[in-house]
Every structure is written in C-alpha cells, then in structure tokens.
C-alpha positions in Angstrom: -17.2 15.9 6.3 -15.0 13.0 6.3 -17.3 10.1 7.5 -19.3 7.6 4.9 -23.1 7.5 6.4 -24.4 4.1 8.0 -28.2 3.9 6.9 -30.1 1.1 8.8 -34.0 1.1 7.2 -35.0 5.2 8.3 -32.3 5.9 10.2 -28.9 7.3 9.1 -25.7 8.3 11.5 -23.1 10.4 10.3 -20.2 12.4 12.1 -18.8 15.5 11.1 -15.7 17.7 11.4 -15.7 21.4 13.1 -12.8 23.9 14.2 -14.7 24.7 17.1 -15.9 21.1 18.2 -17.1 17.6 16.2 -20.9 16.2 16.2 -21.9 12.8 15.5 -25.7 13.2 13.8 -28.9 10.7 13.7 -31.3 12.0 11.3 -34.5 10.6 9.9 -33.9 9.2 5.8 -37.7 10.3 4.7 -37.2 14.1 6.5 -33.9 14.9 7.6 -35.1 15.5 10.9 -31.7 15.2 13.3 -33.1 12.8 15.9 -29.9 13.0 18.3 -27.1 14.5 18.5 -24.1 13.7 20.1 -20.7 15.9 20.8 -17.5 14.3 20.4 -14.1 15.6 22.6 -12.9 16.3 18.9 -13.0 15.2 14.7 -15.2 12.3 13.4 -13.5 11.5 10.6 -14.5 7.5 11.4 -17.7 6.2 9.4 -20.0 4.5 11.7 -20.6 0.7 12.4 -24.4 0.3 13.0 -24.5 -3.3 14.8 -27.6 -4.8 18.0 -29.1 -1.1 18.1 -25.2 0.5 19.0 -23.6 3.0 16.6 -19.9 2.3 16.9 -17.0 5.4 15.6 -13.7 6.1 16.5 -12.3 10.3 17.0 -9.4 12.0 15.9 -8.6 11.8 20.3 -8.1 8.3 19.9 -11.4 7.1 21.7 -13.9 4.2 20.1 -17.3 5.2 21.2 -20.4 3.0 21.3 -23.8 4.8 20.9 -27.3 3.9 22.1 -29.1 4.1 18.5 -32.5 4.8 20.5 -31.0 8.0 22.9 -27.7 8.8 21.6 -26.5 7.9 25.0 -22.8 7.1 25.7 -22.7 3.1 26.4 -18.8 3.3 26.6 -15.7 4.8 25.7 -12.1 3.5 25.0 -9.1 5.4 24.7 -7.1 3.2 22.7 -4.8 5.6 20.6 -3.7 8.9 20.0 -5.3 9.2 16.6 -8.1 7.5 15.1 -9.2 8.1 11.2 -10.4 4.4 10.5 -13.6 3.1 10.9 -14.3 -0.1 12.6 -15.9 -3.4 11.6 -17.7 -5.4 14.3 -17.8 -8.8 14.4 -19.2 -11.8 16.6 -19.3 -9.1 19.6 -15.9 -7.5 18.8 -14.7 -3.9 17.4 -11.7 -4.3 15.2 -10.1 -0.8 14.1 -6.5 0.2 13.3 -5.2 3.6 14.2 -2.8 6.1 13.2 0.1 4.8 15.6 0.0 1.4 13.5 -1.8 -0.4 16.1 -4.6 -3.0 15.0 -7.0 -3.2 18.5 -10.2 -5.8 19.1 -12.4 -4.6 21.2 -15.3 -6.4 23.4 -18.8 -4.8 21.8 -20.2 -4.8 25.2 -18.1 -2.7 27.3 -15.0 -1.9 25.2 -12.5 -3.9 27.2 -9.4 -4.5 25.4 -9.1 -7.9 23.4 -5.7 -7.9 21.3 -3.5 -5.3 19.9 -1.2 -5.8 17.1 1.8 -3.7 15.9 2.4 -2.9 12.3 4.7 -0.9 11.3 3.0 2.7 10.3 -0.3 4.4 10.2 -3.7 2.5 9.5 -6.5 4.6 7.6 -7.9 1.3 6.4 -11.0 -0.6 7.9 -10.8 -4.0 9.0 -12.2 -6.6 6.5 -13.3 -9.6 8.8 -14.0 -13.0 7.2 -13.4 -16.6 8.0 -12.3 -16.2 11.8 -9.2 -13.7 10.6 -8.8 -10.0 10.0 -7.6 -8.3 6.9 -5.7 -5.0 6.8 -3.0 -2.8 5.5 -0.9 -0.7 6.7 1.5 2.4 5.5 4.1 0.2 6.1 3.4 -1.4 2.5 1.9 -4.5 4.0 -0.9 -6.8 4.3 -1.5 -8.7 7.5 -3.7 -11.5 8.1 -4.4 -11.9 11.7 -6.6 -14.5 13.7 -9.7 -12.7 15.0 -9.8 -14.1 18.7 -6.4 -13.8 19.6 -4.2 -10.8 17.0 -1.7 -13.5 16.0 0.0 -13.0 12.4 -1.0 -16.0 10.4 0.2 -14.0 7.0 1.8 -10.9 5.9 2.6 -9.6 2.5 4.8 -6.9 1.4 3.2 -4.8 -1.1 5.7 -2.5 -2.0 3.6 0.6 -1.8 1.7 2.1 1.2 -2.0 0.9 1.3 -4.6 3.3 2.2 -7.9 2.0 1.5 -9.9 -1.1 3.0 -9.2 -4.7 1.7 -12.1 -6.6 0.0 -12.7 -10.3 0.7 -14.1 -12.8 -1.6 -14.7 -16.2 -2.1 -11.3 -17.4 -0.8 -9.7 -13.7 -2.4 -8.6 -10.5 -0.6 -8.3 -7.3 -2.7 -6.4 -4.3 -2.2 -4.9 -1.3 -3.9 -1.7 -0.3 -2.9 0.4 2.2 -4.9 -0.7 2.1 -9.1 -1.8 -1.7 -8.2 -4.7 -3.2 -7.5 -3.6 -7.1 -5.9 -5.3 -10.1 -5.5 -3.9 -12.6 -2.2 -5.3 -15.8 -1.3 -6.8 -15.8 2.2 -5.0 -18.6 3.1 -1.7 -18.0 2.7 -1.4 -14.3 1.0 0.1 -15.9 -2.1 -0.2 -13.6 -5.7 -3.1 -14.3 -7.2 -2.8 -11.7 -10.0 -2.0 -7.8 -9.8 -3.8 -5.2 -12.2 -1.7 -1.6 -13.3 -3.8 1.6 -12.9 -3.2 5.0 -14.4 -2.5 6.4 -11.0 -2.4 6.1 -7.3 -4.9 4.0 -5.7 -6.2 5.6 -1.8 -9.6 4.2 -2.8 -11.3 0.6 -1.4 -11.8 -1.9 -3.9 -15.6 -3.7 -4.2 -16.8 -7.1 -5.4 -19.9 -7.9 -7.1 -20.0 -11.1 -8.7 -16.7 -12.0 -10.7 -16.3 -8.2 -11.0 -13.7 -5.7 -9.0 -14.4 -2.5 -9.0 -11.8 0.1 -7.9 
C-alpha cells in the first residue's frame, strides 16, 4: 500500500495496490467499517485529494478520477498519461498533478477538461505545492519549476543538480525541497538560493514547515 490516507472528520479514503486488480477504500475512522468501494482499471499508488465532497486520485493507467465522497460514484475520468504515481493538489476548482512522462497537467475540478500541460524534462513522483497563484514542482530532471497556475507558463526554474523526488513545501515567501543529500531553500519569487542544508544521505522524502522549523 502505496497511498498516504486523506481523513476528512470520520471519514478516511485510501487506495491500494493488488496483482489481480486495485481498490480505492472509504472506511469509517471510529469502526473501520468500508463504506464504499471503488475498482480502479489498475494500481493506486496516488494519495487522495479530499476537496467540495469529491475524492480526487490518479492510477498507475494514467487516469485522474474524481469520486462522489457520498456513493463512491464515478463523477469523471481523464486519461491524461501513461503512468501516474503522484498525487494531486486541488486548487480554486483545478487538479494539478505531474506524471511519470514529465508532464505537469491542470485539470478543471468539475468535469476534468484539460487546462495546461507543461513539459519537464523526466518523471514527476512529486505533488504539486500550490501557493500564491503559481505551482511548485520537481522533476527527475534535477529541477524546480515555478509555473503560473491559470495558464502553465514557466515563471522560474532552478537546476538542482540532483533528481527531486518528494513534494516541495511552501512558506512564507520560501519553497523547500530535498533533492539529492540537500535539503534547499528558493525564494518564490524568483527561485534564488536562500540556503542549502547537507544530510547523511539521499533525500526521496517531502520536507514540512511548522513555524521557523523544517523538518525532513
């Protein structure tokens, strides 16, 4: 089982990962009681985005799906890629996810029509951070991009030297990322160094903020 739970007051979604076939679960938090249950065409490796009583997740197919939280009932599908590990974000009524072909999509949250793509140039197993009206991600191609939520354009990009796996974090005016033994810190407004930190080993992991504290 690949996929973080979203937990929204009693109700928790997860997917799961099966040789024979992939489920996408809604169980109770006080019981366990599965409340729905919904089969995907293949792996959930995507954690879900819980947003307006739809349950959004991406499969290893390449499809986004949006969920009725209520039925479990399909609201729409997109096949946007031919591989899809990441999870998506959803903001202001769009589904921002980046998928194994390098490809960072938006997505209407209504009916799945395409917004914006945008190349980079390798796989994406990150999540989106959206902040400020742009959209932070990295890529295997050792790079940050900063792109403008309504329309994909690059307003930054920042070579990191190392692959990034994991999410960025965003922060009063400060993204955050690991990529390679290095845990960075770019402005948002132009991607410029604000300090780097050395770790012990290989970062895949997402960074989190609390406070004036990073925690990685």
């Amino acid at each position: 089982n690949r996929s973080s739970p979203a937990v929204v007051g009693t109700e928790l979604y997860i997917g799961h990962c099966r040789s024979t076939g992939a489920e996408f679960y809604k169980l109770n938090t006080e019981t366990g009681k599965c409340q729905w249950t919904y089969t995907a065409d293949a792996d959930v490796f995507s954690s879900p985005a819980v947003v307006d009583r739809i349950v959004y997740i991406g499969t290893s197919s390449g499809n986004v799906v949006a969920l009725n939280t209520v039925t479990g009932t399909v609201q729409w599908k997109a096949d946007i890629a031919n591989e899809l590990t990441a999870s998506p974000t959803v903001v202001g009524g769009v589904v921002y996810i980046g998928s194994m072909d390098g490809t960072v999509h938006a997505l209407d949250a209504v009916d799945g029509t395409e917004q914006w793509t945008h190349a980079t140039g390798d796989c994406i197993t990150a999540t989106p951070a959206v902040s400020g009206g742009t959209v932070y991600i990295g890529s295997y191609d050792t790079s940050i991009y900063a792109l403008d939520a309504v329309d994909g354009s690059e307003l930054w990009t920042v070579e990191t030297g190392d692959p990034v796996h994991g999410s960025t974090a965003v922060s009063e005016g400060t993204v955050y990322v690991g990529s390679g033994e290095s845990i960075l810190a770019l402005s948002t407004e132009d991607g410029t160094e604000q300090w780097a930190s050395g770790a012990n080993g290989q970062i895949d992991a997402s960074p989190a903020v609390r406070g004036d504290t990073v925690y990685v």
